[in-house]
C-alpha positions, 0 to 999 in steps of 0.5 A, a space after each residue: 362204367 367205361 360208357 359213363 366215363 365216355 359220357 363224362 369225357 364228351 361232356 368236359 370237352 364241349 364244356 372246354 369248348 369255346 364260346 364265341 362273343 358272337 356267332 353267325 351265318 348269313 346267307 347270300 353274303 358275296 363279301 369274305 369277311 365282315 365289320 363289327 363295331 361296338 362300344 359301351 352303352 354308357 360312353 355312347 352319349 358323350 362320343 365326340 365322332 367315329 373317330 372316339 376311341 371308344 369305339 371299337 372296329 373290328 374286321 373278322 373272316 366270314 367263310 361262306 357266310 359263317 363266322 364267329 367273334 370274340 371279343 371280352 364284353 365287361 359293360 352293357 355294350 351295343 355291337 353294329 354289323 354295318 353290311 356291305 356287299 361286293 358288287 359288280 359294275 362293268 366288270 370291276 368289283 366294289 362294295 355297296 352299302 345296305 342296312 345294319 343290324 345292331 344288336 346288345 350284350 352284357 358281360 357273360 352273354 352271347 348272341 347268334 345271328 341267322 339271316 340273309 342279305 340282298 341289295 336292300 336290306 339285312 333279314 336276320 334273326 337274333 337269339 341267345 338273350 331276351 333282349 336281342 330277341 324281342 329286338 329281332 321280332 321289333 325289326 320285322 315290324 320295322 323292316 317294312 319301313 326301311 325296304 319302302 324309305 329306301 325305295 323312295 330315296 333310290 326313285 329320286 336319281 336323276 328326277 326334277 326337283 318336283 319330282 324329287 320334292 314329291 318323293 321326300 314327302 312320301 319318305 317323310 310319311 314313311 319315317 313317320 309311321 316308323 317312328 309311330 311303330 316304335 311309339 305303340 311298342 313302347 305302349 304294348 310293351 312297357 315293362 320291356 327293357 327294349 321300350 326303354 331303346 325305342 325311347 330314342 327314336 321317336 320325336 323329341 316332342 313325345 319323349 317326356 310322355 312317353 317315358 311317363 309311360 315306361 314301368 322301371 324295367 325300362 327305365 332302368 335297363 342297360 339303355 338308361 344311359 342314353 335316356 338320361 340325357 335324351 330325358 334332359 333334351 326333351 326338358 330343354 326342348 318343352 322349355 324352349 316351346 314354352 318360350 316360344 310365346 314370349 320372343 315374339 315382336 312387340 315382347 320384352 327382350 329378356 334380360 341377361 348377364 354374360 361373361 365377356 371375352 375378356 372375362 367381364 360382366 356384360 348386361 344386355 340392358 345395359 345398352 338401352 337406347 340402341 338397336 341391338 342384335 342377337 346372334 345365337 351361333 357357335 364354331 361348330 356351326 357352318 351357317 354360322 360362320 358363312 354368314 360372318 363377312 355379312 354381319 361385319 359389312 351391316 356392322 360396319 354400316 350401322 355401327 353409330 346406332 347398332 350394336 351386335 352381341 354374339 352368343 356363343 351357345 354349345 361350345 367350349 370356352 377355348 373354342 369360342 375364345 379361339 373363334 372369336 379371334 380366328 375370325 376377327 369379330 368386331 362386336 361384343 362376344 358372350 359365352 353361353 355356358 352349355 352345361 348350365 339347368 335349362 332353365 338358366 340357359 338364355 338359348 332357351 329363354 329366347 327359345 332357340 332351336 336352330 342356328 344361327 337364330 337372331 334377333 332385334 331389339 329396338 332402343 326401348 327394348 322391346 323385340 322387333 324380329 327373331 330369324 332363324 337360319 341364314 337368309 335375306 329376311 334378317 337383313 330385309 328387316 334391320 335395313 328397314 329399322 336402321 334407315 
């Protein structure tokens, strides 16, 4: 009797023990303690940079490579351990930056992390769910990648630039046999909610056929919010394939409604019997904006039988608004709406993929070029239209 109640008390107390959100050690650690960031699966697509808050980062104590987090998990959440490792140069002591681990919970769960680190790359194990268990099984297939990817990036210092350029291409090649690992896992494995995750790093060009692929187990796992708008992505980026085809010299420049800065109707037909150039650009692009004090001096010097229409694309309208005056932009200015289907998105009528993207319209409507980028063919070719 007195030795079943001893069993009974050792069973409250562990069962009264606490349970971490997560648990670890790592071996070969030199740091003393470690950084954890996590946020919810659902609020990652629409982040707005490292600084969102939602994102949460936490600094926890690492004794000998051991430590333990807590942290309350409500939603499907993904957590990232970036690593970093205390090095020493010339006697003074800095922190050097090798590879993460990312791994996923849902409310209730915990997770246990067995690894070892060097300069390179973090090798750990995960167990505690399914998922963080396949996803530690998947990055040993992957691992191989990263530790040549980074190889090849580090040989690049202090090379010449054909060296270098020979370098990335072999990285390149590297990068595509990841991205096809992750392809043939989502073959092998489509009812795996982790295929729904590799769905996200493979070509944006592959990304409709192969969720065609996934069972629901995956499509309708804890990564759901992320495909719902990677699947919109890859629609808009068929579309603008599609595209393609027709924006080419000698089609019809399609036509188009927009709204004006000062919040009139502007159609593009409307200025027929001009040479018209189309500028695909947003505030948020650099380039963009470099090439600004360029276009105003061809504006200025064509301006009798050229008109520019600026379409602002991916912004919101109190950012165009305030790029439009900030920069002075003497000619028209149209917003493009960015939550508007695909389908009526007139970026991807004239299948822009990249910006700044112009192009010229002659006065009978018809498109004499399209340009992406910022480059010296764009003005090449308006100066041999316009003189």
């Amino acid at each position: 009797m007195k030795r079943d109640l001893l069993l009974l008390l050792a069973a409250a107390i562990a069962g009264c023990a606490p349970r971490h959100t997560i648990t670890g050690h790592i071996d070969s650690l030199t740091n003393d303690s470690l950084c954890i960031v996590h946020c919810a699966i659902e609020d990652m697509p629409g982040l707005k940079g490292d600084d969102d808050q939602r994102i949460t980062y936490d600094t926890i104590v690492a004794a000998n490579g051991r430590f333990a987090y807590d942290t309350p998990v409500e939603r499907p959440t993904q957590f990232i351990i970036p690593m970093q490792l205390m090095e020493f140069d010339q006697g003074r002591r800095h922190s050097t930056s090798t590879s993460d681990m990312k791994l996923f919970l849902d409310k209730g769960e915990q997770v246990k992390i067995e690894g070892r680190i060097d300069s390179t790359v973090f090798n750990c194990t995960l167990s505690g769910t399914r998922l963080n268990e396949d996803h530690s099984r998947h990055y040993q297939e992957l691992r191989p990648f990263w530790i040549e990817g980074q190889r090849l990036q580090d040989a690049m210092a202090g090379k010449s630039r054909a060296e270098q350029e020979a370098l990335y291409e072999r990285f390149r090649q590297v990068m595509a046999r990841r991205r096809a690992c992750e392809m043939d896992y989502i073959d092998a494995n489509p009812d795996n909610p982790l295929a729904g995750y590799c769905l996200t790093k493979i070509p944006i060009d592959s990304v409709l056929t192969y969720h065609e692929r996934l069972a629901d187990a995956a499509r309708n796992s804890i990564f759901r919010p992320l495909l719902e708008p990677l699947l919109a992505k890859a629609g808009k980026y068929r579309l603008i394939r599609l595209a393609e085809a027709k924006i080419v010299a000698g089609s019809p420049a399609p036509d188009f409604t927009l709204k004006t800065a000062d919040d009139k109707n502007f159609t593009l037909s409307s200025l027929r019997g001009k040479y018209v150039v189309l500028d695909f650009w947003g505030s948020w692009c650099g380039w963009c904006i470099k090439g600004i004090p360029e276009m105003k001096r061809y504006y200025d010097r064509y301006k009798s039988k050229l008109e520019i229409v600026g379409v602002d694309c991916n912004d919101t309208p109190e950012r165009w608004l305030a790029a439009v005056e900030e920069h002075r932009l003497p000619w028209i200015n149209v917003y493009n709406p960015k939550d508007v289907p695909a389908a009526e998105d007139i970026s991807v009528e004239y299948a822009v993929s990249g910006y700044p993207t112009k192009v010229i319209i002659g006065p009978d409507g018809l498109i004499i070029g399209k340009y992406a980028g910022e480059g010296p063919d764009f003005y090449k070719k308006l100066d041999e239209a316009l003189k």
